[in-house]
N, C-alpha and C positions, 0 to 999 in steps of 0.2 A: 460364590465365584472366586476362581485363585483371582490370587491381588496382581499377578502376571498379567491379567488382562483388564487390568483396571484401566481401561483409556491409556495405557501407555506400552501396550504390545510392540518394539519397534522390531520390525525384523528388514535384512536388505532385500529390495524389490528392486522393480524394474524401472522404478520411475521416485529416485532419492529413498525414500521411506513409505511403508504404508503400517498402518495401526488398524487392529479391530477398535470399534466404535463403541465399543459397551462398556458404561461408566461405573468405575468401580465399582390288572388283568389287561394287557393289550385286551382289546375288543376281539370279542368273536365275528369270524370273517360274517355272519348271517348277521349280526347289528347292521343296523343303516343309522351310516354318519351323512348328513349330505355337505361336500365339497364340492362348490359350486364351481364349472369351467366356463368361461368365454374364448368360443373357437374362432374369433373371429380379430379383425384389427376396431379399434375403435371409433366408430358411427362418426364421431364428430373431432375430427383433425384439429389442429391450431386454425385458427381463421384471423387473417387482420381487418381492420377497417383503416382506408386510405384517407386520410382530409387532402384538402387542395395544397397544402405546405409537401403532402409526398411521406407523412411521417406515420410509420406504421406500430399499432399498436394492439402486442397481444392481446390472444383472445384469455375468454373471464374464467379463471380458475374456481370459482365460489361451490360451482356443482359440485364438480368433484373433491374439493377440499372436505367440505360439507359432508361427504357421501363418506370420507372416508375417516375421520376425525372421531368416529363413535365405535369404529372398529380396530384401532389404534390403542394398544393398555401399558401403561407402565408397569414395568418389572423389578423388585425390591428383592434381591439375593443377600442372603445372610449366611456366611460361615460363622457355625457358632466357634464356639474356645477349644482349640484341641488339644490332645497331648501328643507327645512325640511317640515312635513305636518303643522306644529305648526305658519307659518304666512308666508304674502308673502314681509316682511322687502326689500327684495331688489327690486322688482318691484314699493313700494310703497315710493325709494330712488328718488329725480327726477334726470333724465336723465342723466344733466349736472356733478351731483356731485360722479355718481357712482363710477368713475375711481379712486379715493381718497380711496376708499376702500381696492382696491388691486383685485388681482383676484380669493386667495382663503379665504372664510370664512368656518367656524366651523356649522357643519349640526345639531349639536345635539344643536345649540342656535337656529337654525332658520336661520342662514345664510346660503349663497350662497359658492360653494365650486368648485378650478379648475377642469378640467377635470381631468379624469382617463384613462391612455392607457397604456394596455394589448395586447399580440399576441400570436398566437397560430396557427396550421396547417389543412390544410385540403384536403381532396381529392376528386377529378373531377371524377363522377360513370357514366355522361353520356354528349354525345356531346351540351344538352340545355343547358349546364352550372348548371343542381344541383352537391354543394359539400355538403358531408356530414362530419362533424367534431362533437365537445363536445359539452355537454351543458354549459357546463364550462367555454369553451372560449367565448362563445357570446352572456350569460346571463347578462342580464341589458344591452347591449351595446345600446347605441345613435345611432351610426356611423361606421357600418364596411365595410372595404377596404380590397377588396382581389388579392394578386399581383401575378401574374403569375412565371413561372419559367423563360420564357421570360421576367420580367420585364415589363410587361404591365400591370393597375390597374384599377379593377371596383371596383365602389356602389356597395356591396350587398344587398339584402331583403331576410329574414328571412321567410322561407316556414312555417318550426312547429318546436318543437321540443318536445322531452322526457324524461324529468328529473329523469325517472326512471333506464333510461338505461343511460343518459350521452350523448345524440346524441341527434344532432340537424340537420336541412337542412336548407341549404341557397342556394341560387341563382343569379348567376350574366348573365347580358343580353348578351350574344355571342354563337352563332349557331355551331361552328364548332371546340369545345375543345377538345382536346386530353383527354382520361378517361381511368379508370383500369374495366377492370372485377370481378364482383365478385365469389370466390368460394366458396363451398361448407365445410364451418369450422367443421364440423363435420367427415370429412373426414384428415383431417388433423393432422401427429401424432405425438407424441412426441421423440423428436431427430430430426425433418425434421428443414432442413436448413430454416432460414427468413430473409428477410432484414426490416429494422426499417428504415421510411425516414421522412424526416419533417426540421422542422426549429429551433433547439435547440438555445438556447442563442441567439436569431438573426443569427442565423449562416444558411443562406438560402440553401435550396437543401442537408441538410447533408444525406448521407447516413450509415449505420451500419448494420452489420449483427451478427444474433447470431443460435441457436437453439431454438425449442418450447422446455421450461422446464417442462411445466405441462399443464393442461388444467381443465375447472371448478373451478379453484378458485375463491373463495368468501372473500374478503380482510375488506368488512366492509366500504368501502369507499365513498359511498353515501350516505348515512345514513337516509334510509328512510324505511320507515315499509313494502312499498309496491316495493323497489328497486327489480333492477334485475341485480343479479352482477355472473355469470359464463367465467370468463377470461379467456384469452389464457397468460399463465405465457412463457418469456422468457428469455435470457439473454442476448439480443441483447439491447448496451447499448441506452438507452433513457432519456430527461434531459427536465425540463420544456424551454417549445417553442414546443416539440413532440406531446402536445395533439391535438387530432384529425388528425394527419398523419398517415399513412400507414404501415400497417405491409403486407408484402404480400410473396409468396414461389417464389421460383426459374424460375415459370415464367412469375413470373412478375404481378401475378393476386390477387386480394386482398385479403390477412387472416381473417384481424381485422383493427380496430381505436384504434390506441395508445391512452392510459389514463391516466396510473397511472402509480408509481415508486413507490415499497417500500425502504423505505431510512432513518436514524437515521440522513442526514445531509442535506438533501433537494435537492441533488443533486445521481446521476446515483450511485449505489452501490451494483448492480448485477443483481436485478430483474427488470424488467418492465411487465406491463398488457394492454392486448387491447381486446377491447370488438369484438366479432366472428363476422362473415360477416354474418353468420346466421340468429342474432339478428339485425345486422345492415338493412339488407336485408328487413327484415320485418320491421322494424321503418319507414325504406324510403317509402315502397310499399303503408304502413297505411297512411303515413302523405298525400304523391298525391294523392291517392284516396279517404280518408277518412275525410283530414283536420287532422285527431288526430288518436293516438296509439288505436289500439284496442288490450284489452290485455284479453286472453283466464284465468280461477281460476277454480283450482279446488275443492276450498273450503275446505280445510284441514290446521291443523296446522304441519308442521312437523319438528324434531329431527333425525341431524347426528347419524345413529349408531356407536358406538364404542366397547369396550370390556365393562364397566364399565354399560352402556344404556341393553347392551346384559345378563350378568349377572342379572339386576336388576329385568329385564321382559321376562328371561326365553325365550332369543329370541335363535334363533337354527342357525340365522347368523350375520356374523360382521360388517357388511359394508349394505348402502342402506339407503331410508328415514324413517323415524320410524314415522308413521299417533300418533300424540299427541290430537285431539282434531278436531272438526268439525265448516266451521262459520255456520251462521242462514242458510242460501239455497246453500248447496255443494251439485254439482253434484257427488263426490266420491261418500257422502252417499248413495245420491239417487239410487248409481248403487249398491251401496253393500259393501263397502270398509267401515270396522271396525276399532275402535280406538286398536292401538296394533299391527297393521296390520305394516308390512316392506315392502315399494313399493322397488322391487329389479330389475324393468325393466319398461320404457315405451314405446308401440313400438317396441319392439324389442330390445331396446337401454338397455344396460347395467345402472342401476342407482347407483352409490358407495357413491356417498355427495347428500347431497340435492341441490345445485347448478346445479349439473347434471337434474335435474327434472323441478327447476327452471327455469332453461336457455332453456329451450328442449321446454315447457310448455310456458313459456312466446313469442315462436315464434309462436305461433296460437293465434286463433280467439274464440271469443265466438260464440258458434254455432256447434265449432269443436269436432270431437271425438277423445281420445286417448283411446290405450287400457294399459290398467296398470296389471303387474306380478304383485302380493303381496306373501309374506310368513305368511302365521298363522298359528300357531304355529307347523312349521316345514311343513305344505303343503303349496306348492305352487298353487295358482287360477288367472285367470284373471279373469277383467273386462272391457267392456266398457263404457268411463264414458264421456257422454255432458258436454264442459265446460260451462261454464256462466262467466257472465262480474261482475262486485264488487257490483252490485243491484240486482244478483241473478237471469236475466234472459242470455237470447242469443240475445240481440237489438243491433247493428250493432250502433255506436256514431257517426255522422257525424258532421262538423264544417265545415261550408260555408266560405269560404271567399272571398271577387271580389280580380281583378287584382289593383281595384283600393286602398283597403283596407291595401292590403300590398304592394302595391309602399310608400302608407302615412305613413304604421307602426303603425297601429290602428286601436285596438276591439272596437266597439259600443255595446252599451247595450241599450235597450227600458227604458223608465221610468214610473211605475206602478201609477196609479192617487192617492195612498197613497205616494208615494216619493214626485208627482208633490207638493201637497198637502202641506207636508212638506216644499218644497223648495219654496215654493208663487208663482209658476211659472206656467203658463198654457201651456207652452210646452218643450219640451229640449231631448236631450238624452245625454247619460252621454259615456264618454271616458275610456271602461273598463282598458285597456292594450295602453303601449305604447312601442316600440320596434323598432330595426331601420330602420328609415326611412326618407321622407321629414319632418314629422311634428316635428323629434329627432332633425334634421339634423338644420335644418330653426327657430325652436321656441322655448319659455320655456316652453310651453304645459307642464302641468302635470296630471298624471293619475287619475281619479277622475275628471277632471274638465265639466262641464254642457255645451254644446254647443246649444244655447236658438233662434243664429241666425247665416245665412250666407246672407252677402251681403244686409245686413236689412231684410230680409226674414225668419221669425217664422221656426223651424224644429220642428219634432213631432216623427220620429221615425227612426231606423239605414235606413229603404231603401230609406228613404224621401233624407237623407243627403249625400249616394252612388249617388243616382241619380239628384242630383241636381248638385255633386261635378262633376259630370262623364259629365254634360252639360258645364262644364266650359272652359274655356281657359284664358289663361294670371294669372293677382294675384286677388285674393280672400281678405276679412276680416273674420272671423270667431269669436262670437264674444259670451258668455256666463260668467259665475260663479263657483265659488266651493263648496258652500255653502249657506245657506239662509243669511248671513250676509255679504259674501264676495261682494266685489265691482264688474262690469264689466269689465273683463278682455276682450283687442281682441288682434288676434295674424292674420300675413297677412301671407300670402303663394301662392308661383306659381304655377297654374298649366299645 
């Protein structure tokens, strides 16, 4: 995990500071994963019981704590030692004298640097063993280790994940795990009872419970142009070690993934945010089927109505998305939706923030239809509008990956005969991504480097070296370059 997000992410939000909470083969679509849904709100509400004094006393959280406490895992991210891209000074230390060094050196000289360990939580959504947690907690990680509530510890591998939303999927190898259901977050109201569960401070299995205080909050906290941030706000306390645990209702079935904490002190100070099962729902469904997020655009730029927005343009309401502007190929436009124009529903769905739209909108597909209320100027129209993907059509993204690719923790990229060219090499393919796995776990492999041979044997393209790795057994040599000038590097590995 970058140390960036070690419990001390501050960025300016909307409410003083808010912090992430995380303490420092895609499957063939014909696989059956079962992720369990609950379509419904939850059988058994908060209930009090009245004595003669008038004094009311929640109802007993034990079921659901209980129900959920075994599907709840601690997350152990390890960046190992890196080098910097600028030389390979400790590789080219010999052997004998390394130790003399010490174990951590300074990255921004080109040295070698200790590890880094980070934790953070997660939850079990089906008996194969996917959890799904932040992206936060197990970005950049080498090495992660996820330990049960029983105390028992796998390897994980890292399925996909979506920096957009803050979720990621991992997977550890056991058939018969205890998992939450997910529900339906849009059904979910504000005042309804929650519990918060996860692993604060190292503090394994904690549970808390609060209220949902708001819903659709936009906090500013990922800070990306194409993020997708519609929260479930509550007051159920949460403290970094929380990221990626579980918010769920009274029966036990899952809200949200714990994220973020708005906080002036880096620690729990009333609010916490977890992203909807909604969103989650759909990031998991994309990544096993798809390899990658498919995210639905409606090609519009848009602006929070307020009084001040309402005023200026003559709008006849207060609240809704206010259509500022169109990108190059919007399907808005296409359907009819004017600049000016106040999207005041999607769906059916009441729109008050643009987050609301956001979040609603980023759980489809390109291809998908919404229909969208707008107001101009004082009438109400709908439309139906085809979304499209950020290149403007409805193409469907797929990312292949083998079983073998992600046991290693590593993207292959082809090499075009202008690279080869460049690099004096007549064959190789290059090491896009490295993420955890045996090659994190086992080598100093770094990203970028030219794999030219395995085993004395030329490779020429990513399925030459899937399939030659996928004949192997025992240890391997792997042996390539980083560069036209860098030396022959080899790295040995079991398989």
């Amino acid at each position: 995990m970058n140390s960036k997000n070690f419990g001390s992410l501050v960025l300016a939000a909307i409410m003083g500071s808010a912090i992430t909470v995380g303490s420092y083969q895609i499957m063939n679509p014909n696989d059956a994963v079962q992720i369990e849904h609950v379509n419904s709100t939850p059988a058994i509400q908060a209930k009090y019981n009245t004595d003669t004094k008038v004094v009311e006393v929640p109802a007993n959280f034990t079921d659901a704590a209980e129900k959920v406490m075994d599907a709840v895992v601690h997350i152990r991210s390890t960046q190992n030692a890196r080098q910097s891209a600028r030389g390979n000074e400790y590789n080219q230390i010999p052997e004998q004298f390394r130790d003399f060094f010490g174990p951590f050196f300074r990255d921004d000289r080109g040295y070698r640097q200790g590890p880094r360990v980070g934790s953070g939580s997660g939850v079990i959504i089906s008996k194969e063993g996917y959890i799904v947690t932040n992206n936060h907690v197990i970005d950049n990680a080498d090495d992660l280790e996820v330990t049960l509530h029983n105390n028992k510890s796998f390897k994980a591998t890292v399925i996909g994940t979506d920096p957009t939303t803050d979720l990621a999927l991992i997977k550890i190898d056991d058939e018969s795990l205890p998992f939450l259901a997910l529900t339906n977050s849009d059904e979910a109201k504000v005042g309804e009872w929650v519990l918060a569960v996860g692993n604060p401070f190292n503090l394994n299995s904690t549970v808390t419970a609060g209220i949902i205080s708001a819903k659709g909050r936009n906090i500013g906290i990922i800070g990306d142009s194409t993020s997708i941030e519609s929260f479930i706000q509550t007051d159920a306390a949460v403290n970094p070690g929380n990221s990626g645990g579980a918010l769920v209702n009274l029966n036990g079935d899952l809200v949200g993934i714990n994220t973020a904490i708005a906080s002036p002190t880096r620690a729990y100070s009333g609010y916490s945010f977890a992203v909807p099962s909604n969103i989650v729902s759909k990031v998991v469904e994309d990544l096993i089927t798809y390899g990658a997020v498919q995210r639905g655009w409606l090609g519009i730029t848009i602006q929070n109505v307020n009084s001040a927005l309402a005023k200026q343009n003559d709008l006849d309401v207060n609240v809704g998305a206010f259509v500022a502007g169109f990108a190059e190929e919007s399907g808005a436009k296409k359907a009819g939706i004017k600049e000016g124009d106040v999207i005041v529903a999607v769906d059916g769905r009441e729109i008050v923030t643009t987050s609301n739209l956001i979040g609603y909108v980023g759980s489809k597909r390109p291809g998908d239809k919404v229909n969208l209320k707008v107001n101009r100027a004082g009438k109400e129209m709908n439309f139906d509008v085809v979304l499209k993907n950020r290149e403007g059509n409805t193409k469907i993204v797929r990312e292949e990956k083998s079983e073998l690719l992600l046991s290693l923790g590593i993207d292959l990229e082809d090499l075009s005969n202008k690279e080869l060219k460049e690099l004096d090499i007549d064959a190789g393919v290059k090491v896009k991504s490295i993420r955890a796995g045996k090659v994190s776990r086992f080598t100093d492999m770094r990203e970028g480097f030219i794999i030219t041979k395995i085993d004395g044997n030329s490779v020429s393209s990513k399925d030459e070296v899937v399939s030659i790795l996928s004949s192997k057994e025992g240890g391997i040599l792997i042996e390539g370059i980083y560069d036209k000038n860098s030396e022959t590097f080899y790295y040995g590995l079991g398989m």
